[in-house]
LOSE-634726 format. One record per atom (N, C-alpha, C): atom name; residue number from 0; x, y, z; residue in one letter. Coordinates in steps of 0.05 Angstrom, whole numbers, m for minus. Layout:
  a   k      X      Y      Z r
 CA NUM      X      Y      Z A
...
***
This chain:
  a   k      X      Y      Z r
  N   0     17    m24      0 X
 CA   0      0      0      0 X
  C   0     18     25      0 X
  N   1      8     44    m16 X
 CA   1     28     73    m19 X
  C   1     15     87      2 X
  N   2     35     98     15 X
 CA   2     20    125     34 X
  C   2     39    156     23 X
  N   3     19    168     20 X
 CA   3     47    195     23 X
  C   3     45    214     22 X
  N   4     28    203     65 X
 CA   4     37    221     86 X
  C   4     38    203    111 X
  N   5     51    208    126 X
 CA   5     49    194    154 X
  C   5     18    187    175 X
  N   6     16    155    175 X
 CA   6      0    148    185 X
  C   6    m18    172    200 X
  N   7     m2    183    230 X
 CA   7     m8    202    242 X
  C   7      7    232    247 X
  N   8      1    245    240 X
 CA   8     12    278    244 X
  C   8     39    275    256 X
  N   9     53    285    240 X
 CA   9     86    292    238 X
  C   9    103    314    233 X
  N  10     97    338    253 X
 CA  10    120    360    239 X
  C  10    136    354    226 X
  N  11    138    358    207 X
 CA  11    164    361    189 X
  C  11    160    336    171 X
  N  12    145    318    157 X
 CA  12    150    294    147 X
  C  12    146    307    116 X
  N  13    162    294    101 X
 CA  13    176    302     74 X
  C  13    153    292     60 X
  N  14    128    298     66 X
 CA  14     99    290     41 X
  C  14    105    301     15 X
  N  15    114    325     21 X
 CA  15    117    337    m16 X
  C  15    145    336    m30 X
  N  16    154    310    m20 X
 CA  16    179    301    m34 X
  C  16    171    273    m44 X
  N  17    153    266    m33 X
 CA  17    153    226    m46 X
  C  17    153    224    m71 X
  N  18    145    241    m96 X
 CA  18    152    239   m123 X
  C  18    185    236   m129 X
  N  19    197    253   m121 X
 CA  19    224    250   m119 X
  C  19    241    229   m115 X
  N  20    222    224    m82 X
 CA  20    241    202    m72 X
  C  20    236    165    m81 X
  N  21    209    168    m96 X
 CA  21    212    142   m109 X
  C  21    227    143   m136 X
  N  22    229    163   m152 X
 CA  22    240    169   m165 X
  C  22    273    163   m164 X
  N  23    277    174   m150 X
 CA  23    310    167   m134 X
  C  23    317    135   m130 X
  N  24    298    116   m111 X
 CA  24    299     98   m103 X
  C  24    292     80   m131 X
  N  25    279     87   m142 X
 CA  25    278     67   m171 X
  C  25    310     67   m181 X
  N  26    329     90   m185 X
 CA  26    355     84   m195 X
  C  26    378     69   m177 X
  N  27    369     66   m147 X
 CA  27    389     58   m138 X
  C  27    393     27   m138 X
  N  28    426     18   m143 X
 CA  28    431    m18   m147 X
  C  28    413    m32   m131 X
  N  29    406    m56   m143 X
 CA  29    399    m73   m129 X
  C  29    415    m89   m103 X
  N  30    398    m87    m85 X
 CA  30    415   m103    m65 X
  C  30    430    m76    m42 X
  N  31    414    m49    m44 X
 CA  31    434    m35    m35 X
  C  31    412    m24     m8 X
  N  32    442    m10     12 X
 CA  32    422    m13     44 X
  C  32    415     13     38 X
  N  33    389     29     50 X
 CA  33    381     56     52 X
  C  33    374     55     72 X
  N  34    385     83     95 X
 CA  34    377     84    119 X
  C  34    368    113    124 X
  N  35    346    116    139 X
 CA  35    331    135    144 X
  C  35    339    151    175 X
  N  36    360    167    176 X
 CA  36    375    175    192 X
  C  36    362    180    214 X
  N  37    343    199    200 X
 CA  37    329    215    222 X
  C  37    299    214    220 X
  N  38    287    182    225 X
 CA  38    270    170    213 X
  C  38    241    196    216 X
  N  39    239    208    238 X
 CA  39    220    213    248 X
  C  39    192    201    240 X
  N  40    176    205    228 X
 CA  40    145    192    222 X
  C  40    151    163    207 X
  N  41    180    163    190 X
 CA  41    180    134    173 X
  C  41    165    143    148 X
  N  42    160    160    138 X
 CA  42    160    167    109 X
  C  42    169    162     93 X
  N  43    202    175     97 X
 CA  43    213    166     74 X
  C  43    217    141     69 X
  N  44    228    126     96 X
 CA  44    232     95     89 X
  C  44    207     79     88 X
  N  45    185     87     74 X
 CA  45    166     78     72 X
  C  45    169     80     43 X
  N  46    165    109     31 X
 CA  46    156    116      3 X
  C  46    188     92    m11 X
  N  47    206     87     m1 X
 CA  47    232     80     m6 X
  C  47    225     48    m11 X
  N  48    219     41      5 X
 CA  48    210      4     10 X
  C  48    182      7     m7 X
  N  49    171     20     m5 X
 CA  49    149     17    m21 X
  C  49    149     14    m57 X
  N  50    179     38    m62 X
 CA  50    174     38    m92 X
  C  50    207      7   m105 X
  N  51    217      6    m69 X
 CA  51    230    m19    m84 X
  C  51    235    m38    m66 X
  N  52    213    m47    m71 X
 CA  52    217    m76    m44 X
  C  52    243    m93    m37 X
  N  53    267    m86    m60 X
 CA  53    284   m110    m48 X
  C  53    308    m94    m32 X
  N  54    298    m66    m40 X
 CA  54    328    m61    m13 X
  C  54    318    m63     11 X
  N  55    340    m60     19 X
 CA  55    348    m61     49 X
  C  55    340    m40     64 X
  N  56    323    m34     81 X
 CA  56    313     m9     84 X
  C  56    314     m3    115 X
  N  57    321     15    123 X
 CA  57    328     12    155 X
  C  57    318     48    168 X
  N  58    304     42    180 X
 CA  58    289     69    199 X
  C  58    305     71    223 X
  N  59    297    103    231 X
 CA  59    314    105    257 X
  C  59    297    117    271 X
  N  60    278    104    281 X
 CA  60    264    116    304 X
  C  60    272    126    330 X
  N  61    281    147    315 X
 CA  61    296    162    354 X
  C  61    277    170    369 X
  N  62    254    183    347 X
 CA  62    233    197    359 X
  C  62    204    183    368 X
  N  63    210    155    360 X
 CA  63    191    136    383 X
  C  63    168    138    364 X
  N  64    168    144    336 X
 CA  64    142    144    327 X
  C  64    123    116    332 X
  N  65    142     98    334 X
 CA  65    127     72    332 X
  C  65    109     63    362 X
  N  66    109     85    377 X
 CA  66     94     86    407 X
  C  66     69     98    397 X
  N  67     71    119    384 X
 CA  67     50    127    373 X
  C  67     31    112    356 X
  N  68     42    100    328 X
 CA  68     30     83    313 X
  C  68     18     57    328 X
  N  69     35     49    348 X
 CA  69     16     29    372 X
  C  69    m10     29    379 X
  N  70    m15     60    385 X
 CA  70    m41     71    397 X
  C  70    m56     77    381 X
  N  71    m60     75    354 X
 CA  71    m77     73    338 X
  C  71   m109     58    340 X
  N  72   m109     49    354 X
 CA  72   m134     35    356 X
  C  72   m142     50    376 X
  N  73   m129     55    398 X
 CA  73   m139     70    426 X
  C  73   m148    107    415 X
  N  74   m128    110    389 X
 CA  74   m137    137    386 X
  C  74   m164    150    372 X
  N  75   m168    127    353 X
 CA  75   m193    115    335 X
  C  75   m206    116    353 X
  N  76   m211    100    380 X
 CA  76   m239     99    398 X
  C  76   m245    133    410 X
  N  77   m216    143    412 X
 CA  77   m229    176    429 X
  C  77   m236    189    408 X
  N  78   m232    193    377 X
 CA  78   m246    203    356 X
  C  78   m271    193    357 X
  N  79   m277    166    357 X
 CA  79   m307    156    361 X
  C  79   m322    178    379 X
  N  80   m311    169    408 X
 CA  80   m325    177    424 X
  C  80   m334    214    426 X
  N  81   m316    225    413 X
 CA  81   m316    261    400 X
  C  81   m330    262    381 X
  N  82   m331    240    364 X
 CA  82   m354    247    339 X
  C  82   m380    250    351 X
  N  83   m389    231    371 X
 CA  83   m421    230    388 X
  C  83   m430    254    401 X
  N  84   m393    265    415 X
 CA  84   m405    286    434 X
  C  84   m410    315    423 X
  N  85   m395    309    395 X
 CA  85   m394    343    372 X
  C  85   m418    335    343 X
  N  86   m431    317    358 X
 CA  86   m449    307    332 X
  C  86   m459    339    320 X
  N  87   m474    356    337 X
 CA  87   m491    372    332 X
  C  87   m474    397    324 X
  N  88   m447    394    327 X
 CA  88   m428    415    314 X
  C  88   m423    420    290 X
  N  89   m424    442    272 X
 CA  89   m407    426    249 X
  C  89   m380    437    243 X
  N  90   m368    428    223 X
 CA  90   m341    424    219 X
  C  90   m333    454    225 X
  N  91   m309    464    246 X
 CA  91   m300    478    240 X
  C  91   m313    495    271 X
  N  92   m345    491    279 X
 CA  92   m360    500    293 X
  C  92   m344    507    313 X
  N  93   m349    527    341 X
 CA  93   m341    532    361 X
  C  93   m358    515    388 X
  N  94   m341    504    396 X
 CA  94   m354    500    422 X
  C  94   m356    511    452 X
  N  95   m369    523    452 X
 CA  95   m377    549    474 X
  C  95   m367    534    508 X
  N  96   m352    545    517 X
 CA  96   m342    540    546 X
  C  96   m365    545    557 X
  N  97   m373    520    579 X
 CA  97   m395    522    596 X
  C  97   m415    500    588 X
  N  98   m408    493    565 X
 CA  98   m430    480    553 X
  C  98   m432    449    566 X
  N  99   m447    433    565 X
 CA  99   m443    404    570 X
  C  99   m425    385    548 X
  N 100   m425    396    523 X
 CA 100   m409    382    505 X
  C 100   m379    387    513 X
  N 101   m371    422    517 X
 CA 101   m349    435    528 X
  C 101   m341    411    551 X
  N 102   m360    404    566 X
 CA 102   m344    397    600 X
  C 102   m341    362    589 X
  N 103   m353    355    565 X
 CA 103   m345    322    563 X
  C 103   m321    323    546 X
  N 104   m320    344    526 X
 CA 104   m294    342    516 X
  C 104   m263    346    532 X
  N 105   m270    368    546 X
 CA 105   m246    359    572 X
  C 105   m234    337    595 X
  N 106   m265    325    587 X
 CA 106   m274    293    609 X
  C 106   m254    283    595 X
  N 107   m258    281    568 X
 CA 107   m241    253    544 X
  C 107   m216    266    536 X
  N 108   m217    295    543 X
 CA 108   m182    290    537 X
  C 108   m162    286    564 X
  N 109   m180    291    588 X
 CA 109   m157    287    613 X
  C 109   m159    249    616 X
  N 110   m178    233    613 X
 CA 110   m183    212    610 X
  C 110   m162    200    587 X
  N 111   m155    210    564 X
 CA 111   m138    198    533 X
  C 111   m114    207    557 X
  N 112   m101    225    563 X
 CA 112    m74    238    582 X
  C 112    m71    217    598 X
  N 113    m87    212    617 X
 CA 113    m80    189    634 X
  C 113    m79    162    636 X
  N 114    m89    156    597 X
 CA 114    m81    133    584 X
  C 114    m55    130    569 X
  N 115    m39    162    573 X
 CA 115    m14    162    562 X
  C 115    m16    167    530 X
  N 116    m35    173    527 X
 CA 116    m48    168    490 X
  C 116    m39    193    471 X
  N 117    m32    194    453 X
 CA 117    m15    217    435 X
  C 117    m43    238    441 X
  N 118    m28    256    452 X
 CA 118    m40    284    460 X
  C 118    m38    304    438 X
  N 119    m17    308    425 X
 CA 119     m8    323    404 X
  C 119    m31    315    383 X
  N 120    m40    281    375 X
 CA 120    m57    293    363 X
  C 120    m85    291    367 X
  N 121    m95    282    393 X
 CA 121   m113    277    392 X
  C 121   m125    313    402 X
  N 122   m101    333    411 X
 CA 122   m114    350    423 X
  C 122   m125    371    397 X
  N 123   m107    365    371 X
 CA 123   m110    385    350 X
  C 123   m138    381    339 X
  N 124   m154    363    340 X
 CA 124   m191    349    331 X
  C 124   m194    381    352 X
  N 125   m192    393    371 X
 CA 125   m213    404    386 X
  C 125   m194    436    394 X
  N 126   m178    435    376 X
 CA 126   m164    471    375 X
  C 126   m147    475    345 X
  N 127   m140    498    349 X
 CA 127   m132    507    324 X
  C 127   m103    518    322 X
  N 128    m97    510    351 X
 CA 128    m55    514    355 X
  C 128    m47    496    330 X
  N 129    m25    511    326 X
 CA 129     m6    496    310 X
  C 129     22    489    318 X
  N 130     18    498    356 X
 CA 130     38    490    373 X
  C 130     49    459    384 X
  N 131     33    442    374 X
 CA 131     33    413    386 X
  C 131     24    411    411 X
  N 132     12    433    418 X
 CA 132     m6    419    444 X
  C 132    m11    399    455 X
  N 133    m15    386    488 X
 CA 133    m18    373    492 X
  C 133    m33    372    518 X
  N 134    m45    397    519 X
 CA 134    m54    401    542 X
  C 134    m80    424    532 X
  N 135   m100    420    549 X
 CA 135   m121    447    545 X
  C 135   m130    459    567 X
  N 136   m137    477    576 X
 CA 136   m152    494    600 X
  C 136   m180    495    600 X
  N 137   m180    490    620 X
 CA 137   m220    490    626 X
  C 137   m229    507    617 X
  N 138   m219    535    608 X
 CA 138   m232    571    599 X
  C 138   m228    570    565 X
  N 139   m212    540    557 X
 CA 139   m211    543    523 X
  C 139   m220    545    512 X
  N 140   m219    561    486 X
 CA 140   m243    558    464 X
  C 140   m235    535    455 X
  N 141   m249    513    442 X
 CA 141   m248    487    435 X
  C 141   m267    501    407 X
  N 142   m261    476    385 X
 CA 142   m275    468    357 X
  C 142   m269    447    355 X
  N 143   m298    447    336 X
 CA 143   m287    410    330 X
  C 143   m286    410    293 X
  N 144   m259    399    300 X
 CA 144   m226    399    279 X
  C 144   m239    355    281 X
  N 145   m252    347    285 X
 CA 145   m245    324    286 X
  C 145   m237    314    246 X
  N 146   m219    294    250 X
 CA 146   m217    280    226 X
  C 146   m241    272    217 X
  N 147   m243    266    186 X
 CA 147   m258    254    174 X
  C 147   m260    220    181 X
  N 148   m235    212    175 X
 CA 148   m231    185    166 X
  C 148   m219    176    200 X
  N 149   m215    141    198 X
 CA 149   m196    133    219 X
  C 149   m174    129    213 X
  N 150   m150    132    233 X
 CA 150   m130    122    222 X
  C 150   m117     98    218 X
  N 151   m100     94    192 X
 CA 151   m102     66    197 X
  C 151    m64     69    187 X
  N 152    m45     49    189 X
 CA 152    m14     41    184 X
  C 152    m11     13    180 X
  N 153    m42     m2    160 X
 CA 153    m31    m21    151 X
  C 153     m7    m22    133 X
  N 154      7    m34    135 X
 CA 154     25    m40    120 X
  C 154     44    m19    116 X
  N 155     40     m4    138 X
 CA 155     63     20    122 X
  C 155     92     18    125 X
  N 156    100      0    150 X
 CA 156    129     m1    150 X
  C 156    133    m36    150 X
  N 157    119    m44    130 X
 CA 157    124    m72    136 X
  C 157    153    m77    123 X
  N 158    166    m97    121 X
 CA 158    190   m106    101 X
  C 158    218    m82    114 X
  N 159    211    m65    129 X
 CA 159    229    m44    140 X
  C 159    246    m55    163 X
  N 160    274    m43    165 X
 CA 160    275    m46    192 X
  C 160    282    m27    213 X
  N 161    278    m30    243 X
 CA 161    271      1    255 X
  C 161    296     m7    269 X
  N 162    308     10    281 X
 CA 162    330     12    302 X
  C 162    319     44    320 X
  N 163    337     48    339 X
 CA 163    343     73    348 X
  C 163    365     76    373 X
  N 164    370     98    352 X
 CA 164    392    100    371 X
  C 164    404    138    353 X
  N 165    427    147    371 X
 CA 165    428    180    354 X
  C 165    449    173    334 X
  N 166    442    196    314 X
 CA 166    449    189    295 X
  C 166    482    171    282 X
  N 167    497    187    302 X
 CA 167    524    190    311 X
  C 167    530    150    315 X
  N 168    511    137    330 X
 CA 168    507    111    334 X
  C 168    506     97    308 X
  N 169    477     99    296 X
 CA 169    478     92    264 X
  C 169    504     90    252 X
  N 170    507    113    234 X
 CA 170    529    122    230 X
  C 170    556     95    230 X
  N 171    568     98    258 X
 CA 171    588     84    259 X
  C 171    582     47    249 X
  N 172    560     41    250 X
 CA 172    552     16    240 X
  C 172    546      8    214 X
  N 173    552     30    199 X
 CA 173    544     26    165 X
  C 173    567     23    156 X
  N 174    561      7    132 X
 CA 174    580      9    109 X
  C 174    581     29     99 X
  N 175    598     35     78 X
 CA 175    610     64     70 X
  C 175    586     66     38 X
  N 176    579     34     27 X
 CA 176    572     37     11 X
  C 176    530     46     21 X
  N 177    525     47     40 X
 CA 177    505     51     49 X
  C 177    490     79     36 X
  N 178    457     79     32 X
 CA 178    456    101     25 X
  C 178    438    125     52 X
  N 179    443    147     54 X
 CA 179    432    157     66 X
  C 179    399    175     67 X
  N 180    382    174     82 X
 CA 180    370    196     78 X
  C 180    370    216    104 X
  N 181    374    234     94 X
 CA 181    387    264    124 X
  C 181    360    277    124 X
  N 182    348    278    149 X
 CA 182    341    300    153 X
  C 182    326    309    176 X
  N 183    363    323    186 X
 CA 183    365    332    209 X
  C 183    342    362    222 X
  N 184    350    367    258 X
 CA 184    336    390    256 X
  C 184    350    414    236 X
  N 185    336    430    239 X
 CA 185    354    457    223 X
  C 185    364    476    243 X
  N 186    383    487    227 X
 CA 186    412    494    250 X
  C 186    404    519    269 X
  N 187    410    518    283 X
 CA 187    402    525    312 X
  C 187    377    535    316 X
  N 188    363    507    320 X
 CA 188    329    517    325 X
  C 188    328    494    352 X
  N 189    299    489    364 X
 CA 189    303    477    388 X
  C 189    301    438    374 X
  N 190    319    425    388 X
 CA 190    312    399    374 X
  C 190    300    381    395 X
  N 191    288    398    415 X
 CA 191    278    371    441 X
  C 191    260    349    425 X
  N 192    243    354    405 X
 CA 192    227    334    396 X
  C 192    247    307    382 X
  N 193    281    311    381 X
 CA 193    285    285    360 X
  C 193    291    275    387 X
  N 194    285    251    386 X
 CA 194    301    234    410 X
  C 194    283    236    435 X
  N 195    258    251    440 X
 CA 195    249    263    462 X
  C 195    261    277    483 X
  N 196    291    285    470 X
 CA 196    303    301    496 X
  C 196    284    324    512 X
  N 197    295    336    524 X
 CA 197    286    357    545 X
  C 197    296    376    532 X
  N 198    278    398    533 X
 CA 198    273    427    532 X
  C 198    296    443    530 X
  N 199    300    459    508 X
 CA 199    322    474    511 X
  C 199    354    465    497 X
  N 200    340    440    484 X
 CA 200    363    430    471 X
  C 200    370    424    443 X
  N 201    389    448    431 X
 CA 201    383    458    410 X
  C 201    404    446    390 X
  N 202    400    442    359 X
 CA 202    419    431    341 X
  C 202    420    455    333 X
  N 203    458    453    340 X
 CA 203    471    479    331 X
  C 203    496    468    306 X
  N 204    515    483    310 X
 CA 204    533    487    287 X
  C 204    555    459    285 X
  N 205    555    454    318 X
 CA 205    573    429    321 X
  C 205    565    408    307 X
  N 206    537    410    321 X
 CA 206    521    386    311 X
  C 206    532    384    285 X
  N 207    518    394    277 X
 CA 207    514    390    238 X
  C 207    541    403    230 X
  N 208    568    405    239 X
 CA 208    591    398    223 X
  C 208    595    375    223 X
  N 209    591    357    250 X
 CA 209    590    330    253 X
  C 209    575    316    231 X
  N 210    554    316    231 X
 CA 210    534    306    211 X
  C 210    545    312    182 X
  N 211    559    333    172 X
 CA 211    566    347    152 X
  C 211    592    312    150 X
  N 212    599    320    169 X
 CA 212    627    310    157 X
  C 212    627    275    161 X
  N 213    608    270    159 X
 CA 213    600    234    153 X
  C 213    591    236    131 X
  N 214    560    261    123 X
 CA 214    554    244    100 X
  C 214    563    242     69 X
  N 215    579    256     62 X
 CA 215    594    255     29 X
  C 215    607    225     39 X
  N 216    617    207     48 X
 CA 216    624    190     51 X
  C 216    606    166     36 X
  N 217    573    180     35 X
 CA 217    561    157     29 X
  C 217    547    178      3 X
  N 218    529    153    m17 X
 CA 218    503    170    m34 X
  C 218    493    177     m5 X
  N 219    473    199    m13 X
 CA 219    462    206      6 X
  C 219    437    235    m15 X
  N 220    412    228     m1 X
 CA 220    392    248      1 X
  C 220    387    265     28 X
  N 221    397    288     16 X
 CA 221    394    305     44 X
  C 221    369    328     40 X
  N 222    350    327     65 X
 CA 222    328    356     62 X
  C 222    331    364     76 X
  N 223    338    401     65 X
 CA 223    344    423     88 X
  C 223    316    442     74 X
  N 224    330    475     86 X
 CA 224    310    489     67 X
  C 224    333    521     78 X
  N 225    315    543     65 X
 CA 225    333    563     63 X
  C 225    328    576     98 X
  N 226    319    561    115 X
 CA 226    318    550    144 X
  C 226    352    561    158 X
  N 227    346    538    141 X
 CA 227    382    526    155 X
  C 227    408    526    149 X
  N 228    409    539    117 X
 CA 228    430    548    111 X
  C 228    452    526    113 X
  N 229    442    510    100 X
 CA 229    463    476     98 X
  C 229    478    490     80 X
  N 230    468    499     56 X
 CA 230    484    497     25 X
  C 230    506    522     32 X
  N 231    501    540     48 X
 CA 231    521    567     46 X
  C 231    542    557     72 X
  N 232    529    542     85 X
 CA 232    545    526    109 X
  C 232    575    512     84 X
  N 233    562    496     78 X
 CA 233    574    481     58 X
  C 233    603    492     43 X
  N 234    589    517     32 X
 CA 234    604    533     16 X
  C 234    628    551     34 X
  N 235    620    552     46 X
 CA 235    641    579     61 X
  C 235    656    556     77 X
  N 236    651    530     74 X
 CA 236    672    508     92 X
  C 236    701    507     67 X
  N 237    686    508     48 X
 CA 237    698    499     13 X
  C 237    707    526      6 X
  N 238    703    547     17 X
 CA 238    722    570     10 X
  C 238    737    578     26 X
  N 239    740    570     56 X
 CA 239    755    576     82 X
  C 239    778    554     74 X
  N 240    765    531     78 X
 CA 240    788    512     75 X
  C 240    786    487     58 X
  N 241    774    500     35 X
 CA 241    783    476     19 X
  C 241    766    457     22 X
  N 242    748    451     34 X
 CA 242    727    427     39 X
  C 242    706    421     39 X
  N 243    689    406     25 X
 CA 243    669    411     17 X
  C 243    656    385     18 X
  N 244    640    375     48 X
 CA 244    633    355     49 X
  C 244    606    343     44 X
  N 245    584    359     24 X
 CA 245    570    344     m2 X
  C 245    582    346    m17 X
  N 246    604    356    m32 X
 CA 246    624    338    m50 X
  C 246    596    351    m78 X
  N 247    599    337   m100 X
 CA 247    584    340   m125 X
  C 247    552    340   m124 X
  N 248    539    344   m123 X
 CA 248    508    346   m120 X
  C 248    494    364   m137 X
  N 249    470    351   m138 X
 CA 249    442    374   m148 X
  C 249    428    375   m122 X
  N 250    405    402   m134 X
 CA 250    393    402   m112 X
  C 250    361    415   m112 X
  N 251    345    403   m110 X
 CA 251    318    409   m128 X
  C 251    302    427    m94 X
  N 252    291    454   m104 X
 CA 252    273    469    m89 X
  C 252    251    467    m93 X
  N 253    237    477    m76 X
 CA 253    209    476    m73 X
  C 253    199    502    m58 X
  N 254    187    523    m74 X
 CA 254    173    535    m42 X
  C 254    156    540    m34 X
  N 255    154    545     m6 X
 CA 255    126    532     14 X
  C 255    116    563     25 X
  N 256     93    564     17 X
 CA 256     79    589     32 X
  C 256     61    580     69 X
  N 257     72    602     85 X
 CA 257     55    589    111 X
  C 257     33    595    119 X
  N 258     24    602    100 X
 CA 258      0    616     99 X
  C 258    m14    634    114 X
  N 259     11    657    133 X
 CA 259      5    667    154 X
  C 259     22    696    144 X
  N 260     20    712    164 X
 CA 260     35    731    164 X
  C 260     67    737    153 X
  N 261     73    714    161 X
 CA 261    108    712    166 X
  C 261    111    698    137 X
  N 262    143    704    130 X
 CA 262    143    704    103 X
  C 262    154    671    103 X
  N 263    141    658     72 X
 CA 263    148    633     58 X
  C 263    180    618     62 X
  N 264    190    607     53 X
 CA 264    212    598     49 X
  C 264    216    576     37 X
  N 265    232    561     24 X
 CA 265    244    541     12 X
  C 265    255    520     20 X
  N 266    237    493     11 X
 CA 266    247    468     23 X
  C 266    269    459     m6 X
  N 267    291    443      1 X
 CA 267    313    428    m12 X
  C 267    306    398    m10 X
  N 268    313    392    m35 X
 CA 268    323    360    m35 X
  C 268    349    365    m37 X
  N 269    371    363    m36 X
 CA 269    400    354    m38 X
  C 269    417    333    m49 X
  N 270    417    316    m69 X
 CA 270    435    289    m79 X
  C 270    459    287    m87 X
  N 271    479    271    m83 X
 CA 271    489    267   m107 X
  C 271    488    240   m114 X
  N 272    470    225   m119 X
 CA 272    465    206   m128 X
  C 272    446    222   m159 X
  N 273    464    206   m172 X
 CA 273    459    212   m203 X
  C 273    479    235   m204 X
  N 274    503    235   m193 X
 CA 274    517    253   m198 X
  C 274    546    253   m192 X
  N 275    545    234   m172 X
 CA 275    577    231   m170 X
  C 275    580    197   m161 X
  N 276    606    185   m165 X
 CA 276    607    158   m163 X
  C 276    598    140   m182 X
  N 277    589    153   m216 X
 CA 277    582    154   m236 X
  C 277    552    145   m232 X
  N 278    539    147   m213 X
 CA 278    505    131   m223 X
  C 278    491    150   m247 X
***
C-alpha cells in the first residue's frame, strides 16, 4: 500500500517530496542498504521500500514514532467517542465554554492523558494551535477539527527495519557503501522533539559539522530548506578551507507558503546520487 503522508501527524515529514524520492529509489543498485537517519514519522523509508521492495531499508526511530503508531486503535476509539459528543457541531464549529459538550470534551481528553495516549494529536480534533499541544484549560475555546476518516498504518512499515539510537550511533555501523536519507533539525532551532530530549536542547553548528562531515562519505539524500542554511554552510567550509563535504550534488527546491503573516521559504532535496560515483 502507498502512503504519502504519515499514518499520524508529523511536523516536518517530507509529504511533498515522495515523487522525488521514489523516483531516486527506482535508480538505486539492487541489493543496496538505505537508511533513514532521522526516521522521524518513517515516510521516507516507507515511500523508499514501497517503490523498491528489495532493498534493504532501515528506519531510525529516535523519535519513538512507533509508540504512537501502537495507539492507533486506542486513538480511533477517542475520535469515536468526539464524533457523538460534537455530533450537533459542524465542521470547524465553536464549542462554547460552559456547555455540556465543552465539559465532556475535557472529560475525554484528561481521561486519553491518563491513558498516556498521543495528546499532540488527539488535542488538535478540538483547537486550532499549530503549537503541538498537549494540554487544554477548562476557559478554552475548543472546535471540532475532528478527522474525517480513521487512522489506519496497515502495511506501512512492513518489510522495513527500525532501530534507534542517535544518529552518531547509526552512523558508525554502516557500510561506506550505504545510502543515506538526512534529515536533520535545522541549524540552531530547538531539537527537544528528536530523541524526546528535554527542553532547551538545541541543534547547533557542532552538531551539523558532525553530521556534515559523515555524510559525502556515502550517496546520500539530504532535506534542508533556506531555514538552515546547509548549502552556504557548505560553501564557506569549501572557501575557508578547501572542503566541501556534499562533495558533487544537485539540488531540487520547492517553495512553501505558511499561509500566515510571516514570510514563505524554501524546502531542498539535496543528492548526489545521479551525480557523483558515476550513477
Amino acid at each position: 500500500m502507498r502512503y504519502t503522508k504519515a499514518p499520524l501527524p508529523f511536523q516536518g515529514q517530507k509529504r511533498r517530496w515522495v515523487n522525488e524520492l521514489e523516483e531516486i529509489a527506482k535508480a538505486l543498485p539492487s541489493g543496496s542498504i538505505v537508511v533513514d537517519l532521522f526516521g522521524g514519522s518513517g515516510l521516507c523509508a516507507h515511500v523508499v521500500k514501497n517503490a523498491r521492495p528489495d532493498l534493504s531499508v532501515i528506519w531510525n526511530d529516535y523519535d519513538d514514532y512507533q509508540a504512537r503508531l501502537n495507539q492507533i486503535g486506542d486513538i480511533n476509539d477517542v475520535a469515536d467517542e468526539l464524533r457523538d459528543v460534537l455530533a450537533r457541531f459542524p465542521r470547524n464549529g465553536k464549542i462554547p465554554a460552559g456547555t455540556d459538550e465543552h465539559n465532556r470534551v475535557l472529560e475525554i481528553l484528561r481521561r486519553a492523558k491518563s491513558q498516556g495516549l498521543d495528546m499532540g494529536t488527539i488535542v488538535s480534533w478540538v483547537t486550532f494551535s499549530a503549537n503541538n499541544k498537549t494540554d487544554v484549560c477548562e476557559s478554552a475555546a475548543l472546535y471540532n477539527n475532528l478527522v474525517m476518516d480513521r487512522y489506519s498504518a496497515d502495511g506501512y512499515l512492513c518489510g522495513v527495519e527500525r532501530v534507534s539510537a542517535s544518529f552518531e550511533e547509526v552512523l558508525r555501523e554502516l557500510p561506506n557503501e550505504a545510502v543515506l536519507i538526512v534529515d536533520p533539525p535545522y541549524l540552531s532551532t530547538d531539537a527537544s522533539r528528536y530523541g524526546q530530549r528535554g527542553e532547551g536542547v538545541y541543534w547547533g553548528i557542532v552538531e551539523h559539522l558532525r553530521l556534515l562531515s559523515k555524510v559525502g562519505q556515502h550517496r546520500y539524500i539530504y532535506f534542508h530548506s533556506s531555514k538552515s542554511e546547509v548549502s552556504a554552510l557548505d560553501a564557506e567550509l569549501q572557501a575557508l578551507f578547501v572542503v566541501s563535504y556534499l562533495g558533487e550534488h544537485r539540488t531540487i527546491g520547492k517553495d512553501v507558503s505558511t499561509g500566515s503573516n510571516t514570510a514563505g521559504y524554501t524546502d531542498y532535496l539535496t543528492t548526489n546520487i545521479g551525480v557523483s560515483r558515476g550513477e
